[in-house]
N, C-alpha and C positions, 0 to 999 in steps of 0.2 A: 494698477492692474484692474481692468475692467471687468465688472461682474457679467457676465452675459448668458446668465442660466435661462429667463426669461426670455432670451431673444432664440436660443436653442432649442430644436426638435428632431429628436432621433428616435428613427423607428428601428433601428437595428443595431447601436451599438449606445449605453449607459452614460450619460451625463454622468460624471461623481462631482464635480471639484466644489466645496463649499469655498465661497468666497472670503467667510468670517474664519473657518480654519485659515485658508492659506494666508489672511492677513495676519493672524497672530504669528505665521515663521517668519515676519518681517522680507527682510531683506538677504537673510537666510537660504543662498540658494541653494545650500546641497540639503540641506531641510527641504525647499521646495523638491529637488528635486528626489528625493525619498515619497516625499508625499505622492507628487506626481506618479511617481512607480508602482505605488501601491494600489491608487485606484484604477490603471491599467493592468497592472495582475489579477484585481477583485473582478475583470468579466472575462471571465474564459474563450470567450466570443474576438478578444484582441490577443490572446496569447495562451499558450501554452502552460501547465504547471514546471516552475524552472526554467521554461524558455525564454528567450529573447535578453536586452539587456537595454538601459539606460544611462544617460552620461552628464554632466555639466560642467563647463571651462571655466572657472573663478579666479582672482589673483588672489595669490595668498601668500604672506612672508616665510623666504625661504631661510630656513631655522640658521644655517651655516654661513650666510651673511649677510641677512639682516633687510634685503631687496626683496620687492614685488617681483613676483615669479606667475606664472599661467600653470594652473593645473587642475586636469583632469580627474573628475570625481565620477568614476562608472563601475557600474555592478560587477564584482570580482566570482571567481569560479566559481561554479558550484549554486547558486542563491537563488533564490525565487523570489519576481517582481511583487506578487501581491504579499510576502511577511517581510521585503528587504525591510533593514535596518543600518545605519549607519556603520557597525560592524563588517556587514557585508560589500563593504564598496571597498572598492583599491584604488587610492588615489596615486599619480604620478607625474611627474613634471613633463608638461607639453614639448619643450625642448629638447629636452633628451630624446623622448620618443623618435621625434621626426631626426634625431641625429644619429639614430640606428639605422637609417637609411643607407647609410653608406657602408655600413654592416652585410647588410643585405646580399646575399650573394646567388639568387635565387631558388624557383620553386626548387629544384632538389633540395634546398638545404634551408629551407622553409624553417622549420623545425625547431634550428636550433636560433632562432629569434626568439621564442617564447623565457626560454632561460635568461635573455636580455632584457627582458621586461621587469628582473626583478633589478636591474641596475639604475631604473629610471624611477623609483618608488619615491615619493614623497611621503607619505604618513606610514612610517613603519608599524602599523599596529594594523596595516591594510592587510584587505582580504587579497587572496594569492590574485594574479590579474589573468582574465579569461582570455580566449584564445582570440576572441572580437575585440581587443584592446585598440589594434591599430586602424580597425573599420571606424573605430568612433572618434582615435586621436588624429586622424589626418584630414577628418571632414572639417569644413572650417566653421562649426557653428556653436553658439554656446550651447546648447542644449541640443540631445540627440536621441530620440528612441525607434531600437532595431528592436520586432515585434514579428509574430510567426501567426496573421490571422487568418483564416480559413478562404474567409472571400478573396484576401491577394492570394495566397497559394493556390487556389483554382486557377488565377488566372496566370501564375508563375507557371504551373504547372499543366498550361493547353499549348495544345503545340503550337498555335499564332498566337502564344501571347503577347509575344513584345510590340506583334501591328494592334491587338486589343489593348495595351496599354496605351500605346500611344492615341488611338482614336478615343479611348473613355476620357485620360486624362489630360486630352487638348496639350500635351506636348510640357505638361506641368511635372510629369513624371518621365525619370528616365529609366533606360531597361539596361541591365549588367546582367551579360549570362553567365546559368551556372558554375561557379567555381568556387571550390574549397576555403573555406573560413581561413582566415589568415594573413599574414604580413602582403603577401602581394595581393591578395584584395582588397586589401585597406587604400595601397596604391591606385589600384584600378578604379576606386570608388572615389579617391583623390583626383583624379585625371576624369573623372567621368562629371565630374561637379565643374572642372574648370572650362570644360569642354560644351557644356548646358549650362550657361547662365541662367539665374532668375527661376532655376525649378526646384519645388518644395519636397520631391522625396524620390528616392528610389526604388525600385523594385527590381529583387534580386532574382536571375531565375529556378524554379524550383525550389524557393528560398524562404525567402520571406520581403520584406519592407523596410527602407528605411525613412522617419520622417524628422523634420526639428524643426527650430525656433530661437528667436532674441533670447525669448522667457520660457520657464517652467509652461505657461500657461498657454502661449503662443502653439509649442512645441504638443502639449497634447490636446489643444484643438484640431492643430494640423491634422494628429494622428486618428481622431475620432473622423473628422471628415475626409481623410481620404478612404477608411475603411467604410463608412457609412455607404460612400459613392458605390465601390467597391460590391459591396453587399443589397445595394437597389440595384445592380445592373445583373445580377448575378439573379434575382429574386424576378424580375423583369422577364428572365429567359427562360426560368423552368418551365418545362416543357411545353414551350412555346414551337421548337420542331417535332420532337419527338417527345413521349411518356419520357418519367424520368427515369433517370436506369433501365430506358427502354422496355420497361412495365412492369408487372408482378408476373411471375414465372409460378409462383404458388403463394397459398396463401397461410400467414399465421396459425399456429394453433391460438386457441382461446388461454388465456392471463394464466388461469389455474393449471392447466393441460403444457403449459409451458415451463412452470415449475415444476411441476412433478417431472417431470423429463431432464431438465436440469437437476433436479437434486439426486436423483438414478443415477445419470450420467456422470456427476462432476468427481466421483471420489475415484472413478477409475481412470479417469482424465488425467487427475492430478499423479496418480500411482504413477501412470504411462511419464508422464513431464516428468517426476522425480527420478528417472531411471540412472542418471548424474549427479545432480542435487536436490534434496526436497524442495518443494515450492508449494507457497500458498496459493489458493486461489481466488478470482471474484468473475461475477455472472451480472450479464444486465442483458435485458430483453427491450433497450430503448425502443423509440420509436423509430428514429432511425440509423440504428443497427437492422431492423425487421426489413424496414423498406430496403434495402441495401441485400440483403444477405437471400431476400424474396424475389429476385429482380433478375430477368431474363440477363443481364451485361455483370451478374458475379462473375460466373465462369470467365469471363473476359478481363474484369478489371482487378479480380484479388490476385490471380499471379504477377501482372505489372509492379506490384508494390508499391510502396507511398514513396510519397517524393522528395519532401522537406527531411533536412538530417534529424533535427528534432523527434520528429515520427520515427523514421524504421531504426534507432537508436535504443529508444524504449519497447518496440513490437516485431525487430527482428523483419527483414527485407520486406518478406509475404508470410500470410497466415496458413492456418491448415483450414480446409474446407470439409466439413466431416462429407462423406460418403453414407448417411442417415437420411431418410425422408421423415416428415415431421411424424409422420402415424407410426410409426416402426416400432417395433416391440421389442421392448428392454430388460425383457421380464427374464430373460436367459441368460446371466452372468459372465458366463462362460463363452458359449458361441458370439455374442457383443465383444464381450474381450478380443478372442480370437480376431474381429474384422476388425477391434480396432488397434491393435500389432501392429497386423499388418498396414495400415494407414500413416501410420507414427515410422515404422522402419521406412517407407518410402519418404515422408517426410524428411529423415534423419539423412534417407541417402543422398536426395536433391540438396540440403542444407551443404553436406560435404562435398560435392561436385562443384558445389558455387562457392565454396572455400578453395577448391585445391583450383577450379579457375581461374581465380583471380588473385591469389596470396603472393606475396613477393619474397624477396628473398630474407625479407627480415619479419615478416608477418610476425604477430604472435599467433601461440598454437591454437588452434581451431576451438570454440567455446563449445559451450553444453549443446548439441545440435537438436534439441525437442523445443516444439513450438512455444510462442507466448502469446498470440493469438491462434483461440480455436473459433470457429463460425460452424453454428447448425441452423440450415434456413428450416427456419419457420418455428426457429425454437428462442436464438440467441447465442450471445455471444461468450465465451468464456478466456480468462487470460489468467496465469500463472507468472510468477517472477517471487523473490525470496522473501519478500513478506507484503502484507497486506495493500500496504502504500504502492510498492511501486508495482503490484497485481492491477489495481484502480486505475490508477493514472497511466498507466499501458493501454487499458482500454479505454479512458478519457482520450488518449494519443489518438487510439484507432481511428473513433469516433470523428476527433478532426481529419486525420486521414480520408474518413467515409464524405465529410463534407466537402473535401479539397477535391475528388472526386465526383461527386455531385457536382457541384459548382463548373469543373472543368468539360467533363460530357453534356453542358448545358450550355456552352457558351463555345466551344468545339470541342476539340479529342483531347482525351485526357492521357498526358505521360509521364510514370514513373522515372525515378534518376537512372541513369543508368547503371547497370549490375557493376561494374569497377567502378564508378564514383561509389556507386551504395556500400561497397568493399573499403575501401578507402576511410570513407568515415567510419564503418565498424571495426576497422581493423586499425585503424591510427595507433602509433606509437604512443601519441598525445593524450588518445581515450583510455589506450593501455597501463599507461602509468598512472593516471585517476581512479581508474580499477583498482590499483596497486596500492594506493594511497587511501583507498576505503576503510575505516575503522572494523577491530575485528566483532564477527557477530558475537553477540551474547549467546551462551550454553543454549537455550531454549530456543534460538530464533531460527523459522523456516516449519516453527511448529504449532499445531494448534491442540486446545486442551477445552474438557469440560466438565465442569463442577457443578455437582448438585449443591444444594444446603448453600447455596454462594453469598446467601444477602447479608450475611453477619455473623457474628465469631471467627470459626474454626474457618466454615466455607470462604468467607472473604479473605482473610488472612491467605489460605492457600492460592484463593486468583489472584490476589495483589503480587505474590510472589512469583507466580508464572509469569506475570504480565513484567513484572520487575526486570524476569530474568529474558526475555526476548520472543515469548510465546503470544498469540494470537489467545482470547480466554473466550468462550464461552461460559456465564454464570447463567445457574438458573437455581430457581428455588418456585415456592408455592403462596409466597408471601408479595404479590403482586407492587404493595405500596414498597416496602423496603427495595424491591429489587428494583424499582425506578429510581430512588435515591443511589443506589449503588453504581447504575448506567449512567446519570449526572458524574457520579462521583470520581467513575475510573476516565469517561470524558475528558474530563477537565484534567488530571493528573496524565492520561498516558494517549490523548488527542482521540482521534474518534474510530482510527484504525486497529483499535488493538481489542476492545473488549464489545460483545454485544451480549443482553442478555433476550431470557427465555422463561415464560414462566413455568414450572415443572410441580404435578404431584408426582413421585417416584412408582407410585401403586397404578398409576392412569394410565395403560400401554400405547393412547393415542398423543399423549400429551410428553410422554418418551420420544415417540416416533419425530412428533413435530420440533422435540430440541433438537434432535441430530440432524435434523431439518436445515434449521437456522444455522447449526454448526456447517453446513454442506453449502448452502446457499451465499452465504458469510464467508466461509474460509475457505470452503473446499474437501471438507472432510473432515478427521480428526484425529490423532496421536496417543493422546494422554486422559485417561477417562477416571476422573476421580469421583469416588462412591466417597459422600460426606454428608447426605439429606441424613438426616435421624431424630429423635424424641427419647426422652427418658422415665421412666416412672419407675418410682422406688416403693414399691409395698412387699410388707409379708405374704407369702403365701397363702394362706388365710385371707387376704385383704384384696388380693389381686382376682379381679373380675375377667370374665375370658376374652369380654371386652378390651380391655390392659393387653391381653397374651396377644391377641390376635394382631390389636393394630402398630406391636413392637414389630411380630412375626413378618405385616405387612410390610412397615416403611423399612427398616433394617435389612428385614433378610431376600427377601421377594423384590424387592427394590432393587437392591444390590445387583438382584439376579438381574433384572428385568433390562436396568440401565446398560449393564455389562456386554448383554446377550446383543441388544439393538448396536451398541456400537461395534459388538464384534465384525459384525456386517458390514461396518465401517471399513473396518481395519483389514479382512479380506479383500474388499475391491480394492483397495490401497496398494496392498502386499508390497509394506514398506517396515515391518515391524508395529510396535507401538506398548504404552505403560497401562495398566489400568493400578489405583493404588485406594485401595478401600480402606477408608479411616474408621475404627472399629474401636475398642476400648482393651484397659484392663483389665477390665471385665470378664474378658475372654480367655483369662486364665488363672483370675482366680476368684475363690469362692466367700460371697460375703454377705451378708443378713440385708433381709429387704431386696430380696435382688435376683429373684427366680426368672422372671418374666427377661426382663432386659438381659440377663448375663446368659440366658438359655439364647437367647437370640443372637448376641453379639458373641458367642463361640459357633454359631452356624454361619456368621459372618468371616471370621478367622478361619473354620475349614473348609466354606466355599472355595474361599481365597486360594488355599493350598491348590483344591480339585484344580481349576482355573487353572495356575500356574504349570502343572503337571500335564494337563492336557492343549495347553495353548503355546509351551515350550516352542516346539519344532517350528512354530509361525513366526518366532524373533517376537512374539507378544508377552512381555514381562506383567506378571500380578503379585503386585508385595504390598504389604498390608503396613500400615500405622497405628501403633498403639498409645492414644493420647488418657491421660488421666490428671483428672482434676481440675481442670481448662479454665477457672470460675472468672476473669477478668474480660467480659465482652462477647462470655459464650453462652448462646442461645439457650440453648438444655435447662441451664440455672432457672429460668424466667417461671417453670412449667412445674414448679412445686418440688424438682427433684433434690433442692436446696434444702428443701425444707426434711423432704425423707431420710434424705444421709445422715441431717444433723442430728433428727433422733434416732436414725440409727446406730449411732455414734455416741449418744448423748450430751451433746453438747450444741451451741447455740449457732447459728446461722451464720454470724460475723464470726466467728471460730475455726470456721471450716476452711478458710485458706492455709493459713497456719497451723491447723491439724494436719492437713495433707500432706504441705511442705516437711513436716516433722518427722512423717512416718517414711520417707523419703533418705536413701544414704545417700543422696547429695545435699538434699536440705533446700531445696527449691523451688521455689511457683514456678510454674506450667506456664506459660502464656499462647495463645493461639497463632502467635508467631516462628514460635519453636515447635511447633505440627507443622507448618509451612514448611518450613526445613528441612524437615525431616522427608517430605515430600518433594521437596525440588531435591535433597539425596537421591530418591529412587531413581526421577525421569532427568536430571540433567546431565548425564553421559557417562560417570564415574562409574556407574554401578551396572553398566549395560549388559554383561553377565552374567548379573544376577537376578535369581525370580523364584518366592515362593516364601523371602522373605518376614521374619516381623521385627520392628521396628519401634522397642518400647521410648516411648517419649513420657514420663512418668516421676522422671527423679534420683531412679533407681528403688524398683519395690521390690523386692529378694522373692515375695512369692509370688511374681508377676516373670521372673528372669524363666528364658525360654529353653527347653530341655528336653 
């Protein structure tokens, strides 16, 4: 295998292959090809996240008698080329495959070939086998990769593409128009190869590419140089006739002016999108999303919708276009709302027009009809879907979309699939059962939450457990170093979609503002607002400085307020419900030496709580409160001398104090700040929905702590 990094230069799509990796997988070709898969997943520039698939024909011994056998190693349902792993491939025997042919009974009955694919499986530990099985087991090459890169979909998707394929690619590439993924296109692609001797790939229309190779290595040079071509001839043309997008129609707000409009906007967005199911959100102001969304040919080219099935799969046909000019004033809750009802109901009704036009007699029933693309020129872009992940990569989708477009208005007219193909694929029986066959969400998922006091103990324990149970976390605290360890920390354990943090003093009203900020900006708004920032000092009366009263009074109670109050704001543009769940003490109900300052505090914690609860009733906004005591293994509080107060006020010695506490306890228990967690995902994970005004001793059982 020849090294040929040095003789390679690409200005538009990534060299990966290390010659010294791919020699140690030997002779290893479904290791090659894994490998290979992985460094076209790693540029998003050659494929989609989850798109596309790869494949390789090996002889391998067939277990049942003992004979070399041909079989097929390609990426199985569901999996994505840049983390495949050998789990994720479905291997099956070549022969069989092509012996379902006489199975075949055509496109009506298309369908039920997919259930015949599991008759053909070779390594039964394989991953289920994808709907593209037959496109890659009929082509006759050992090595195959089908890929959804932005520069061939411009040109799948211009209405002369197939004369522009043929003049770019001197007759090396053949053109297959559009038609649905599946057993007779695998055919078509079979007859199309035998019909074109001597040509290196395909181009499917409105599609995507297919390319191959002898070798793993052969096969993704191929595929680097035809998309490279692809992408000079495409860069060659911008606006070589006209502006692109036929020019800028208006121009950007500035960076900062863009988010605050986005973080206004987005919580009521999301309210509107959850009107069926809640959904998360994400916001990006790309560069170009802007030039796109700024540009005299929006109006023209965002109702055509995308073209490739991959795209309006994850972004739904076409977007919504707000009906907002970038200066517009947001500042009226109300009257914004009202215009934007109305925007969303017409949205909802076009959605179902184009369901009951095109559904068949076996359709399944019509899905959530609120958008997953919103576009505001001159602002940016926002997309919703049930959790954070597929929020992103909805608008990652777009975004190729936005370029499939570009590219195609640049090289001639750009055309969406048509509205019954576009039907077809959303409405598959195929895609329906995959739907069906989704694992079920976790209690918390579709929701976001935010925690003060997050970087350690109590606070972390509680977002480890949101984030556990399927919630989006917001932590924040005021211990800047800690709270970067902890952003590494839920990283690495729950990937990079689930938790961002925020650095927060509770008492700083700008520094409030700016966490719900990032909770807005991040997710899209927020749910579950847990009050857990706090400090403890334990003196006599006598001992206690007004200094001690005041900065309990601060962080505790004022806090409380303060955090509660900003995200109510929240939770009204929402008007989806939501929890706030203030972690308070036992303190707050009973009475004990050295402890004026703090327990005066944390009982105006406790009947905040009540007020809250009594007055935020009617809105479906629950406030129930946690009573943790004695927390000592990992909680912060201990660190600040209060270890030391208790124990003389107690009398007894520091190392003592677990064990005394546990004692005085009718269950006889250490506390751990995992059992506060708990006690909190009770309130906010569904059981308890009912209920509000709540406390929640977590303590052991203290007799003069029990609530009366």
């Amino acid at each position: 295998m020849e090294n040929t990094v040095d003789k390679i230069s690409y200005k538009y799509v990534s060299y990966l292959w290390d010659e010294e990796v791919a020699s140690s997988l030997g002779n290893d070709e479904v290791a090659l090809l894994i490998y290979r898969s992985n460094l076209l997943g790693a540029d998003l520039r050659l494929t989609n996240y989850a798109g596309g698939n790869t494949s390789c024909k090996v002889m391998e011994t067939d277990p049942l008698t003992g004979q070399d056998v041909e079989v097929m190693w390609v990426k199985g349902s569901g999996g994505d080329l840049g983390t495949l792993k050998k789990s994720g491939l479905a291997a099956l025997y070549v022969d069989k495959l092509h012996s379902l042919k006489k199975r075949y009974r055509g496109l009506e009955n298309e369908d039920e070939m997919v259930g015949l694919f599991n008759h053909c499986i070779y390594d039964l530990d394989s991953k289920a086998p994808s709907i593209d099985t037959p496109l890659h087991a009929f082509l006759p090459f050992k090595h195959i990769d089908h890929l959804h890169p932005d520069a061939i979909i411009a040109i799948a998707a211009a209405k002369n593409g197939e004369q522009i394929t043929k003049e770019l690619f001197g007759g090396k590439l053949a053109w297959v128009p559009w038609q649905k993924p599946g057993f007779d296109l695998g055919l078509i692609l079979e007859r199309t190869v035998q019909e074109n001797p001597g040509i290196t790939g395909l181009i499917l229309g409105s599609h995507g590419l297919f390319t191959w190779g002898d070798t793993a290595y052969e096969s993704y040079i191929n595929t680097l140089e035809t998309i490279e071509r692809a992408s000079e001839y495409l860069n060659e043309n911008y606006g070589k006739n006209r502006p692109v997008f036929g020019g800028a129609k208006i121009q950007s707000l500035p960076k900062e002016q863009r988010l605050e409009k986005a973080n206004t906007l987005i919580p009521l967005l999301r309210g509107l999108c959850s009107s069926q199911n809640r959904m998360i959100g994400h916001f990006t102001d790309d560069e170009r999303v802007l030039e796109y969304i700024n540009s005299n040919d929006l109006d023209k080219l965002a109702p055509l919708g995308t073209s490739c099935p991959d795209h309006f799969l994850r972004t739904k046909i076409r977007p919504l276009v707000l009906n907002l000019t970038p200066d517009a004033d947001l500042s009226d809750t109300q009257q914004l709302k009202e215009q934007l009802v109305q925007q969303f109901e017409d949205y909802r009704a076009d959605y179902n027009a184009y369901y009951e036009r095109c559904k068949h007699t076996n359709s399944p029933a019509v899905r959530d009809t609120n958008p997953v693309i919103i576009l505001y020129p001159g602002v940016g872009m926002f997309s919703f879907a049930k959790d954070k992940q597929t929020a992103r990569v909805s608008s990652e989708f777009y975004i190729n979309a936005i370029n499939v477009m570009r590219g195609a208005e640049a090289i001639s007219e750009y055309q969406g699939l048509p509205e019954q193909e576009a039907f077809n694929i959303e409405y598959w029986l195929l895609e329906e059962a995959k739907l069906q066959r989704m694992p079920k969400e976790k209690p918390l998922s579709r929701k976001i939450a935010l925690v003060t006091g997050g970087s350690g103990g109590i606070g972390k324990a509680i977002a480890e457990k949101l984030a556990q149970e399927g919630a989006c976390v917001v932590i924040t605290d005021m211990n800047e170093k800690a709270l970067n360890e902890v952003n590494d920390e839920f990283k690495k354990a729950f990937g990079k979609d689930t938790a961002v943090t925020a650095t927060l003093n509770v008492t700083d009203g700008n520094a409030i503002v700016n966490a719900f900020k990032t909770a807005n900006l991040s997710f899209g708004g927020v749910d579950i607002i847990v009050n857990c920032a706090g400090l403890s000092i334990s003196k006599s009366i006598a001992d206690t400085t007004e200094a001690d009263y005041d900065i309990l009074q601060d962080v505790l109670v004022k806090g409380q307020f303060l955090v509660s109050k900003e995200g109510l704001g929240i939770l009204r543009k929402q008007q989806t419900g939501g929890d706030i769940v203030n972690i308070v003490s036992k303190n707050a109900l009973v009475s004990g030496p050295n402890n004026v300052a703090y327990g005066t505090a944390k009982a105006a914690q406790l009947h905040m709580s009540r007020l809250m609860a009594a007055e935020l009733g009617p809105e479906k906004i629950r406030v129930n409160v946690v009573n943790p005591d004695a927390v000592i293994r990992g909680s912060k509080i201990w660190e600040s001398g209060w270890a030391a107060g208790r124990a003389k006020a107690y009398g007894i010695s520091i190392e003592e104090l677990p064990a005394y506490y546990a004692k005085r306890t009718v269950l006889n228990e250490e506390i751990l700040a995992e059992d506060i967690a708990n006690a909190v995902f009770l309130c906010v994970g569904g059981l308890l929905h009912k209920s509000t005004g709540n406390v929640i001793n977590v303590d052991g059982g203290v007799p003069a702590a029990f609530v009366r």
